[in-house]
Each structure stands twice: as structure tokens, then as C-alpha cells.
MINUFI-486082 format. One record per atom (N, C-alpha, C): residue in one letter; atom name; x, y, z negated. Coordinates in steps of 0.001 Angstrom, whole numbers. Layout:
// MINUFI-486082
NODE code site      c1      c2      c3
NODE    A   CA       X       Y       Z
...
// end
This chain:
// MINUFI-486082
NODE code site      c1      c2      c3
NODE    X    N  -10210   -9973  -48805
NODE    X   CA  -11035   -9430  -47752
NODE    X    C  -10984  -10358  -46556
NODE    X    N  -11606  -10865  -45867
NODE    X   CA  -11925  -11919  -44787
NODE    X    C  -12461  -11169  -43346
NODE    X    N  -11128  -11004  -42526
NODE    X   CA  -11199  -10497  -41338
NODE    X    C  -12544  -10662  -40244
NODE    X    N  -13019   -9430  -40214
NODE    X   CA  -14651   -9870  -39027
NODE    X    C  -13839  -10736  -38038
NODE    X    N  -14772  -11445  -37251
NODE    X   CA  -15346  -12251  -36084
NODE    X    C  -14391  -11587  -34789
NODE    X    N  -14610  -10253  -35001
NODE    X   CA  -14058   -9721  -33512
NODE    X    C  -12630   -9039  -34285
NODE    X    N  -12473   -8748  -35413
NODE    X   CA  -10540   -8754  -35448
NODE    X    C   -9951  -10389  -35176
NODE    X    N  -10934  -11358  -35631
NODE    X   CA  -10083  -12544  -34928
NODE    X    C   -9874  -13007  -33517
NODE    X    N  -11089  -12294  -32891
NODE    X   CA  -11235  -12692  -31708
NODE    X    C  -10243  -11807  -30864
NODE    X    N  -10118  -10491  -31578
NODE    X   CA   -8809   -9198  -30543
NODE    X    C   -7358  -10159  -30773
NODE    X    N   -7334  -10919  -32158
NODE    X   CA   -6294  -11203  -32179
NODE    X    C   -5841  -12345  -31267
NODE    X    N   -6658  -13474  -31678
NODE    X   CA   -6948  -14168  -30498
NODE    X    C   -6463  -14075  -28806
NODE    X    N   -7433  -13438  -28692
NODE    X   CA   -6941  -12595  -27411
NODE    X    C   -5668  -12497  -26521
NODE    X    N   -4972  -11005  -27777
NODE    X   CA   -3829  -10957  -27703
NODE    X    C   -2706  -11841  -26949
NODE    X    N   -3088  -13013  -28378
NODE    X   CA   -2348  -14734  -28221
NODE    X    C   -2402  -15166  -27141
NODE    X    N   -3762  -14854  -26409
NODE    X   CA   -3578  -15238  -25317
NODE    X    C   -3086  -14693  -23532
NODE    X    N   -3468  -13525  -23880
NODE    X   CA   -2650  -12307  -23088
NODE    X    C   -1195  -12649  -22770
NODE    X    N    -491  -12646  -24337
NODE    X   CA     933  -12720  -23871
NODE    X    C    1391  -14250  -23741
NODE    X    N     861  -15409  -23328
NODE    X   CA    1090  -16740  -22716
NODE    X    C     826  -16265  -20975
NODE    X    N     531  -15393  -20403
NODE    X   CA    -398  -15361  -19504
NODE    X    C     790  -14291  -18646
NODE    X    N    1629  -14256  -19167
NODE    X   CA    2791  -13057  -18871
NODE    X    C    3977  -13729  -19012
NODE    X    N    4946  -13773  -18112
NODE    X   CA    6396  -13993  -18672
NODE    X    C    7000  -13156  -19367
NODE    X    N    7584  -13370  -20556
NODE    X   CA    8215  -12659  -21007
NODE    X    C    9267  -12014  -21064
NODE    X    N    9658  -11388  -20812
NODE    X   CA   11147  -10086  -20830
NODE    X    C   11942  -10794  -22044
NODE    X    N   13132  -11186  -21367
NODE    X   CA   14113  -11576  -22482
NODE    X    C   14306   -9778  -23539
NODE    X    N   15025  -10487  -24774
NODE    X   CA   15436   -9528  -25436
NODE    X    C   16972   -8812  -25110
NODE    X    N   16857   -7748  -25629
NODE    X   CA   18781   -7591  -24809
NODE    X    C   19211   -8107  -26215
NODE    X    N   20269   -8914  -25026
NODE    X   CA   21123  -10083  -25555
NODE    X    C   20677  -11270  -25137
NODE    X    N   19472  -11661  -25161
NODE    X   CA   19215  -12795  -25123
NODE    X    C   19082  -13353  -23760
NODE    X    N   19339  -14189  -23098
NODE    X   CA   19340  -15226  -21858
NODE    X    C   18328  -15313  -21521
NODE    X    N   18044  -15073  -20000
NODE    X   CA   17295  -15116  -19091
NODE    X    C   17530  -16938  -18752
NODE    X    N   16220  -17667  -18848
NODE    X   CA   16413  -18911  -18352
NODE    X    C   15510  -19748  -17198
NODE    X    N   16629  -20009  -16948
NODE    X   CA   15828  -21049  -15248
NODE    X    C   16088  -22400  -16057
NODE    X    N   14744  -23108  -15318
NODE    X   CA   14559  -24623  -16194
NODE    X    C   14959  -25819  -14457
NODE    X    N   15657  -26210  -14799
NODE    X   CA   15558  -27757  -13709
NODE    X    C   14933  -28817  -13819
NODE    X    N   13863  -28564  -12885
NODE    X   CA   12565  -29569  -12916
NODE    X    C   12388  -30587  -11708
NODE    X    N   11709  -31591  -11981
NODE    X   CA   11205  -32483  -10931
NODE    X    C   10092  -33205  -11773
NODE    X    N    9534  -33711  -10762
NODE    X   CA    8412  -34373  -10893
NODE    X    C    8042  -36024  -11477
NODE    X    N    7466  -36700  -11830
NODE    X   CA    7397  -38018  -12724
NODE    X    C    8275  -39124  -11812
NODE    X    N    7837  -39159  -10558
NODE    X   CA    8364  -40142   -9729
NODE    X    C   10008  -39472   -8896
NODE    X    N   10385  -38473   -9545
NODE    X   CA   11809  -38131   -8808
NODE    X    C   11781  -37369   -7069
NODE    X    N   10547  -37367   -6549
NODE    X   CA   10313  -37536   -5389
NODE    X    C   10622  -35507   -4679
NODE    X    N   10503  -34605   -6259
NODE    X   CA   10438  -33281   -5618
NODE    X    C   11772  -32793   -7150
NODE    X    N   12084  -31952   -6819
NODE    X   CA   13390  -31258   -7842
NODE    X    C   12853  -29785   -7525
NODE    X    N   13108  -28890   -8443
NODE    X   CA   13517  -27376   -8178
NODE    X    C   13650  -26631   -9153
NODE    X    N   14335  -25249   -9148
NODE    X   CA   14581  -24302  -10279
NODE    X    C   13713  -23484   -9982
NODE    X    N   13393  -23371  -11872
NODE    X   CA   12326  -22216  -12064
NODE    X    C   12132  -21694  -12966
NODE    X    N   12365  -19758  -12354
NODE    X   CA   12389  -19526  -11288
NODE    X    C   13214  -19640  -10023
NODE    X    N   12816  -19613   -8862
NODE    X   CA   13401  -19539   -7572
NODE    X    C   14432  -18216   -7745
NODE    X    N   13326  -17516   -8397
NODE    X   CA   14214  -16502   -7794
NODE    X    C   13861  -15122   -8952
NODE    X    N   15369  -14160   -8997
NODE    X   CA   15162  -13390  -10758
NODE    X    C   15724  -12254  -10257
NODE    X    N   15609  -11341  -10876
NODE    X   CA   15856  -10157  -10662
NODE    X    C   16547   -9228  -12231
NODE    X    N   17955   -9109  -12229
NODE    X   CA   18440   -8691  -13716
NODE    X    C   19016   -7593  -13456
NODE    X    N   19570   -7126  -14689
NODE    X   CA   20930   -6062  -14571
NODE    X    C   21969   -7382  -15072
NODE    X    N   23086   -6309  -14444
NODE    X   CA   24769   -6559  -14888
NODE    X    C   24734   -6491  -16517
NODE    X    N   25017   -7981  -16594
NODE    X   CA   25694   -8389  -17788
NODE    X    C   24676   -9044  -18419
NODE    X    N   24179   -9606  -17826
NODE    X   CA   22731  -10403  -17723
NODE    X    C   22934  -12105  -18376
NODE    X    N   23087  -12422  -19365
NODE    X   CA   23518  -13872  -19491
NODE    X    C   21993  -14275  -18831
NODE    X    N   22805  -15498  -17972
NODE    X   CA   21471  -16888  -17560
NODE    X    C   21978  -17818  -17907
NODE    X    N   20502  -18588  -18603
NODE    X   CA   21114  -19864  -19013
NODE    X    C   19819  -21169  -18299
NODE    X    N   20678  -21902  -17608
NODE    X   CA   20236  -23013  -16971
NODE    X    C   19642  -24141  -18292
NODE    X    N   18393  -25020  -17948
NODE    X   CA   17770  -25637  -18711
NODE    X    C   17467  -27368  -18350
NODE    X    N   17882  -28121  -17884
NODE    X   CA   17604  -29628  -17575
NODE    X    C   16672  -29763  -17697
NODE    X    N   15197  -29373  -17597
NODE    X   CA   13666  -30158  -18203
NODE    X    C   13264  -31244  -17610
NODE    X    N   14102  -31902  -16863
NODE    X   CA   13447  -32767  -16088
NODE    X    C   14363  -34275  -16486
NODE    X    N   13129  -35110  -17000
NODE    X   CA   13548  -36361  -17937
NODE    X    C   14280  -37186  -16673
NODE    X    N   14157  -37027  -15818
NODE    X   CA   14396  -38354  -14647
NODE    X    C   16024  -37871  -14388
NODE    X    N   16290  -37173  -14101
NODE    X   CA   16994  -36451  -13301
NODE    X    C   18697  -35894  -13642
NODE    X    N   19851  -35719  -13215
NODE    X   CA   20720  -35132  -13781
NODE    X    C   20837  -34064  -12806
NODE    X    N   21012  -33042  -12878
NODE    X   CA   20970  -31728  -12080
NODE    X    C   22125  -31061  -12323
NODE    X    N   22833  -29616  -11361
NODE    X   CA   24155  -28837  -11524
NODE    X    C   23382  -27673  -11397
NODE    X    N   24389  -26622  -11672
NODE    X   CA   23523  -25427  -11107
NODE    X    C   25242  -24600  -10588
NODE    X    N   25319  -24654   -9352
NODE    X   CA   27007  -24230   -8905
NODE    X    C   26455  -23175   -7973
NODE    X    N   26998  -22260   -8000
NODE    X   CA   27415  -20948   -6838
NODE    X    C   27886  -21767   -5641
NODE    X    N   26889  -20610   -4471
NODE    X   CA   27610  -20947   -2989
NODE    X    C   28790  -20421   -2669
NODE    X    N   30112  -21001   -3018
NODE    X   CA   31565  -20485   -3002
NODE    X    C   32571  -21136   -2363
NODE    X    N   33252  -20729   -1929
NODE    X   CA   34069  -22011    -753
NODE    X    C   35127  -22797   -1854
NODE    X    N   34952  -22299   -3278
NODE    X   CA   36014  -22768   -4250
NODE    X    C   35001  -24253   -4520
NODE    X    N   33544  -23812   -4396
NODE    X   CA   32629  -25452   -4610
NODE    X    C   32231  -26200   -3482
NODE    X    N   33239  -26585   -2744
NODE    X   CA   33033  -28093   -2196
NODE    X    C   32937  -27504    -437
NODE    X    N   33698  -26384    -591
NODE    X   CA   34187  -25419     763
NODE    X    C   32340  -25075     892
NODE    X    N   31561  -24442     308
NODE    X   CA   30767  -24223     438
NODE    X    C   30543  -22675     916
NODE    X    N   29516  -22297    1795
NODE    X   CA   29709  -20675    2456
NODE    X    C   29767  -19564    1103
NODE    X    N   30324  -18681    1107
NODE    X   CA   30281  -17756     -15
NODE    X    C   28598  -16838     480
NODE    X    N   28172  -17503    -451
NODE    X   CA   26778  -16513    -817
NODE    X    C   26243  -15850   -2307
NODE    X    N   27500  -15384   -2890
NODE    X   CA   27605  -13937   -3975
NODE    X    C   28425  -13201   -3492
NODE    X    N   28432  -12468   -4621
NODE    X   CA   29208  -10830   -4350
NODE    X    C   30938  -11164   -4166
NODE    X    N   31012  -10684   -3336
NODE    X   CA   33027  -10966   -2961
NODE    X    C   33988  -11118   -4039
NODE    X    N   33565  -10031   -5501
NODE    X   CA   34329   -9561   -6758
NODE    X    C   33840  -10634   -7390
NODE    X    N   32535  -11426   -7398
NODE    X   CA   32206  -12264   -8417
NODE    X    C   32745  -13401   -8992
NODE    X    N   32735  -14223  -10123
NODE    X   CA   33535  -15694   -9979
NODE    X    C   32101  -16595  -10122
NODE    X    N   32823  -17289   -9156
NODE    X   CA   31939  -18090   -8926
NODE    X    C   32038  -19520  -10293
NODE    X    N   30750  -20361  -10062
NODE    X   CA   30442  -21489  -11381
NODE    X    C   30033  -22329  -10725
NODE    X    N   29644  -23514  -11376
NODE    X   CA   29804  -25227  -11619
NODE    X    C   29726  -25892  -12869
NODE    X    N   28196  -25539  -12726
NODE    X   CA   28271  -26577  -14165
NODE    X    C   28673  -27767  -14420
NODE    X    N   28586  -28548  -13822
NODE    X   CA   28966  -29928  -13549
NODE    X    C   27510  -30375  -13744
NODE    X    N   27405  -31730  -14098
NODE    X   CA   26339  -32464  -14258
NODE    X    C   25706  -32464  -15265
NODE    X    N   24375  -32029  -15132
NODE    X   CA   23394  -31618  -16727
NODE    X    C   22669  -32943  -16903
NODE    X    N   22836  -33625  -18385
NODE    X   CA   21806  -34111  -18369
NODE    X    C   20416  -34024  -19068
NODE    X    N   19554  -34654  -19249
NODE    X   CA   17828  -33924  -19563
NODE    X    C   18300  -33332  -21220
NODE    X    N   18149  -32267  -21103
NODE    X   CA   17471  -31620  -22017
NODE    X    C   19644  -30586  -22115
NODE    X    N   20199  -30511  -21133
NODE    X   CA   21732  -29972  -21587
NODE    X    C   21139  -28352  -20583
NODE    X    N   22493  -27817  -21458
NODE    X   CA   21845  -25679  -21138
NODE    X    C   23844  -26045  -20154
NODE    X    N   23335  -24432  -19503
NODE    X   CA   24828  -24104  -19195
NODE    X    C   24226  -22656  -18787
NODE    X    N   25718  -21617  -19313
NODE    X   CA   25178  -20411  -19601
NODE    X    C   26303  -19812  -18869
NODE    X    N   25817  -18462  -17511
NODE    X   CA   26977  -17270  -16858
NODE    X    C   26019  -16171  -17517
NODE    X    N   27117  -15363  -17143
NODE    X   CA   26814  -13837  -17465
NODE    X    C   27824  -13231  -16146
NODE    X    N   26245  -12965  -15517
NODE    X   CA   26818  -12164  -14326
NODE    X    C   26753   -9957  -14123
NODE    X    N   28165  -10405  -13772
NODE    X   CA   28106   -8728  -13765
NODE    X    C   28214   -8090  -12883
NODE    X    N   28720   -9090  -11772
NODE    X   CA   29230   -7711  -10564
NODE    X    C   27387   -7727   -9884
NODE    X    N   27053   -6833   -9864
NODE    X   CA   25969   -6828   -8533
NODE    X    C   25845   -6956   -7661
NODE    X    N   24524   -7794   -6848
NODE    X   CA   24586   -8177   -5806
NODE    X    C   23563   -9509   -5772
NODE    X    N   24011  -10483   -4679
NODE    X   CA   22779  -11316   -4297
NODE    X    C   23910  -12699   -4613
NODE    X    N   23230  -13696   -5682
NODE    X   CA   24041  -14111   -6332
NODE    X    C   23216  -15679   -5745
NODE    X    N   23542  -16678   -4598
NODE    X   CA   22756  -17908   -4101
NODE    X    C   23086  -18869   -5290
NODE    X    N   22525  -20019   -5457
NODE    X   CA   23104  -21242   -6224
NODE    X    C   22119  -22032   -5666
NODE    X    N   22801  -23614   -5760
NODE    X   CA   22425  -24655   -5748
NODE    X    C   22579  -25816   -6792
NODE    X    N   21572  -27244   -6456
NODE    X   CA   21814  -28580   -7076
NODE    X    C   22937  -29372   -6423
NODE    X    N   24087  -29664   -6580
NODE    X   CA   25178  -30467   -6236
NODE    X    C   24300  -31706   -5090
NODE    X    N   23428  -32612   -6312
NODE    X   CA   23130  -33193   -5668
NODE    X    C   21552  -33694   -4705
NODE    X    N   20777  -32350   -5139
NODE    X   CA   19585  -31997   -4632
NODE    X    C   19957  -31087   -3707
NODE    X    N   20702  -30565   -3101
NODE    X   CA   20578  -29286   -2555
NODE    X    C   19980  -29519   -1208
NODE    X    N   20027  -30905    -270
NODE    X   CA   19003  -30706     692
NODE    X    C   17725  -31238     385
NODE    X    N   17450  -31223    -828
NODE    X   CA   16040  -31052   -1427
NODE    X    C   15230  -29716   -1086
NODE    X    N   16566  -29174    -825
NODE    X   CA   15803  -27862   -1518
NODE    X    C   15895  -26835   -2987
NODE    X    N   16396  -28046   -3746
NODE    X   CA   16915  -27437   -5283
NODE    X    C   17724  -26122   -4661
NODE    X    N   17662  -24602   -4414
NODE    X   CA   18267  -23783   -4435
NODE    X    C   17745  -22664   -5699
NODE    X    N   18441  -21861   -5582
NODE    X   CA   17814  -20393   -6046
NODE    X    C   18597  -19142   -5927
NODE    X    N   17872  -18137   -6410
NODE    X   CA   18516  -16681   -5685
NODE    X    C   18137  -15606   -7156
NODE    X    N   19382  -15335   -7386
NODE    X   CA   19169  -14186   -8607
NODE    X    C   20387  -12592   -8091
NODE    X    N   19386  -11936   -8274
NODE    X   CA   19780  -10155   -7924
NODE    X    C   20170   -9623   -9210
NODE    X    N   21294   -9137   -9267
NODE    X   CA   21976   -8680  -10263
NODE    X    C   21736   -6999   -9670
NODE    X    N   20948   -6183  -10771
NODE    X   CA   21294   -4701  -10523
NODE    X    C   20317   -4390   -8899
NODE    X    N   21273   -3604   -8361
NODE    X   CA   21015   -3052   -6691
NODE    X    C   21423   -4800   -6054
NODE    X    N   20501   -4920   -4843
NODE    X   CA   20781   -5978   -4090
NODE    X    C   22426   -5840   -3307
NODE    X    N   22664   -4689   -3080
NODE    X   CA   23670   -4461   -1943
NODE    X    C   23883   -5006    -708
NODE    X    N   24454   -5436    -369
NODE    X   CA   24799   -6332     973
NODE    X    C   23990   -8144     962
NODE    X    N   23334   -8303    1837
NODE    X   CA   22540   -9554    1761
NODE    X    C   23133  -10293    1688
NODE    X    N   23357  -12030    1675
NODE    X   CA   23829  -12420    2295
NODE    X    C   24129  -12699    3194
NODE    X    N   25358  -13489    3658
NODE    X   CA   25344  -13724    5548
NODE    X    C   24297  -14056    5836
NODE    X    N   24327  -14315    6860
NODE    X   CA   23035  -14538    7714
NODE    X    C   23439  -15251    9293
NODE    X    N   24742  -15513    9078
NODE    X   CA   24821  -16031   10702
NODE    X    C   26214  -17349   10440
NODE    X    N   27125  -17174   10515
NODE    X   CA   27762  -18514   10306
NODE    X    C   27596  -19186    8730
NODE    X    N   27745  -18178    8075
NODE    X   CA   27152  -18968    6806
NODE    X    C   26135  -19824    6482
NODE    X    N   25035  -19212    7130
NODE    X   CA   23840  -19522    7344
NODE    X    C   23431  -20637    8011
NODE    X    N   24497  -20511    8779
NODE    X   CA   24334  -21678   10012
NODE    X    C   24799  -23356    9319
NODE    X    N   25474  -22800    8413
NODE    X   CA   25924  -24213    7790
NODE    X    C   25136  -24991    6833
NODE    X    N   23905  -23726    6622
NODE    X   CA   23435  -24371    5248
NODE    X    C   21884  -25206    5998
NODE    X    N   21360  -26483    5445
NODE    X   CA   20385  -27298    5810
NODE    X    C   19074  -26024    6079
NODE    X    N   18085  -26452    7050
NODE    X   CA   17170  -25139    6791
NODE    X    C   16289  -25773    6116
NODE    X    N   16385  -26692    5467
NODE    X   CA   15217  -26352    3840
NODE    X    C   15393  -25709    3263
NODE    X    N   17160  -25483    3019
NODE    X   CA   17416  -24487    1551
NODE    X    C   17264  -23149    2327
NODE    X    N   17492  -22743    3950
NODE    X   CA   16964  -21097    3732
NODE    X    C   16027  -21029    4152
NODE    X    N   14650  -21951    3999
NODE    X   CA   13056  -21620    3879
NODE    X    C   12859  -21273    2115
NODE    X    N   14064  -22448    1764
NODE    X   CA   13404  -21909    -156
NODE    X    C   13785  -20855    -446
NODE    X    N   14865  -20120      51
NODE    X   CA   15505  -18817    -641
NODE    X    C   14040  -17944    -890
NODE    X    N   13648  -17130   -1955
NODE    X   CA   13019  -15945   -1564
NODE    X    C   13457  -14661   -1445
NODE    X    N   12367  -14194    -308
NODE    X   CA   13348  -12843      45
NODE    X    C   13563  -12300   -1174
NODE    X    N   14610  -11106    -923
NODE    X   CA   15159  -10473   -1421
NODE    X    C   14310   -8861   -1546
NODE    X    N   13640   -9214    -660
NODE    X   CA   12392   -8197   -1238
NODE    X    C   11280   -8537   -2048
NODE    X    N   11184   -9585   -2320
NODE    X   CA    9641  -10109   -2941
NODE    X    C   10793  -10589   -4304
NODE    X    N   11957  -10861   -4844
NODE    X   CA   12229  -10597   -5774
NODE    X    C   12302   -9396   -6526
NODE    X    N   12522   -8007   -5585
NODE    X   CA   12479   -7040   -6419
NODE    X    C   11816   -6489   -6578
NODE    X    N   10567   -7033   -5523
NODE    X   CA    8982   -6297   -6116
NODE    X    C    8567   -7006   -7509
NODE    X    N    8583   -8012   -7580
NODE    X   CA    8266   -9217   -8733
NODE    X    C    9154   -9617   -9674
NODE    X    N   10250   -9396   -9580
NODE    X   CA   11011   -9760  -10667
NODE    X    C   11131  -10981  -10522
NODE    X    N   10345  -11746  -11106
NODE    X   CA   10559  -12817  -11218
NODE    X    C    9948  -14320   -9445
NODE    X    N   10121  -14914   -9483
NODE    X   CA    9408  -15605   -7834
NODE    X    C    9090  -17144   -8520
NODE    X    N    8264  -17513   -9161
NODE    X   CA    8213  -18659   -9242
NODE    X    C    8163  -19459   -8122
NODE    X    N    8087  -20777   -8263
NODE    X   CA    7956  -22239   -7164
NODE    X    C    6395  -22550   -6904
NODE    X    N    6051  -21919   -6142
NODE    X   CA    4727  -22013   -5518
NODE    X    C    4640  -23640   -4952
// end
């Protein structure tokens, strides 16, 4: 039997519907941010900026960017006396140095507002911001804050437009 014109075309469709949507990891499966830059090296960033999970959420970081070696480390005073911008209970990470095409995988549980940066992009701008659960307590906002370059807290996105959206791509 040889499917009509318009069951190929619904199917079709479909195919194309769900390219057109990010997809919802499976439970279990890793939520992933990709580390990108551009042909000439000139721009870096993670994407997404910015995610919105529950506790116990594996993320797994992605290198896509051929030029480039990228980190993906928590703002923690254990990385490089850096301001603590996660949850107080959390442990903080450090991937070390990714190179194109290397993963590195947390599973975060405590809830809360979880910052990270690029080791060596970070006054690029390479930041990002993932909400575990309830946001709870923001981050600082005043000496912490004060230390960090203000490119990286123009890139943060709020913390409200992640949990309307879930997800915040790099506009």
C-alpha cells in the first residue's frame, strides 16, 4: 500500500516541527551546553546561556568549537579565589581544559542559582547561569559582584527570563 501525498507531507511536517523545538532531555539523560566560538576565534560562548532543571539533573558540557580549548568551572573561591556564585551546600567543579570535540559531566543537586565560567574566556564573556529546582537566594549582588568584569554580569540572564523559558539561548 503506498502512503497518500498528505500522510507524507503530516509526516514530513512533524520532522519538521520537532527540529524547530528544543528538546527535553530524557530522565536520565544529560542536559547539554555546547562551547562555541566563531571561525576567526574573535567571539566564544555557552549554549545555552542559561537552563533551568531539577535536582539531580546531570549537565554535560560539549567543546564544539574547532579553534578553541575551553573549561567550564563554578564561581567558587576553591577556583582561583573566585566570588562564590552557587548554592553554599553545593561542590563546586573545574573541568580543566576541554579540547574540540571533549564532554565533562556534573550532576547538580542542591538547588539554587548555580554561575560558571571559561577559565580562559571569562572576560569574553564565556559565562553561564543554570537554576537547579526553586531559584532561592540570588546571587550576590554587591561585593561579589563587584569583582566580577561587567561583561560577564551583562551576559548573565536574569533569573527570571530563565524560568519563564527554560532554556535562554545566545542572542
Amino acid at each position: 500500500m503506498m502512503p497518500s501525498r498528505r500522510h507524507i507531507l503530516r509526516i514530513g511536517g512533524g520532522l519538521l516541527a520537532g527540529h524547530a523545538f528544543p528538546r527535553l532531555p530524557l530522565a536520565g539523560e544529560p542536559v547539554e551546553i555546547r562551547m562555541q566560538g566563531n571561525a576567526d576565534g574573535s567571539q566564544v560562548w555557552f549554549d545555552p546561556v542559561g537552563l533551568h532543571v531539577e535536582p539531580d539533573q546531570a549537565i554535560r558540557w560539549v567543546n564544539h568549537d574547532p579553534g578553541n580549548s575551553h573549561t567550564t568551572t563554578a564561581y567558587h573561591p576553591k577556583n582561583f579565589d573566585h566570588p562564590l556564585r552557587i548554592p553554599e551546600r553545593a561542590d563546586p567543579w573545574n573541568s580543566d581544559y576541554l579540547l574540540p570535540n571533549e564532554t565533562f559531566s556534573v550532576t547538580l543537586e542542591v538547588e539554587g542559582v548555580y554561575d560558571f565560567f571559561c577559565i580562559p574566556h571569562e572576560h569574553a564573556g564565556m559565562v553561564g547561569r543554570i537554576i537547579v529546582g526553586s531559584p532561592g537566594r540570588p546571587p550576590p549582588s554587591t561585593s561579589a559582584a563587584q569583582a566580577l568584569p561587567e561583561v560577564v554580569l551583562q551576559t548573565f540572564p536574569s533569573i527570571d527570563e530563565i524560568m519563564h523559558r527554560g532554556v535562554v539561548r545566545r542572542t
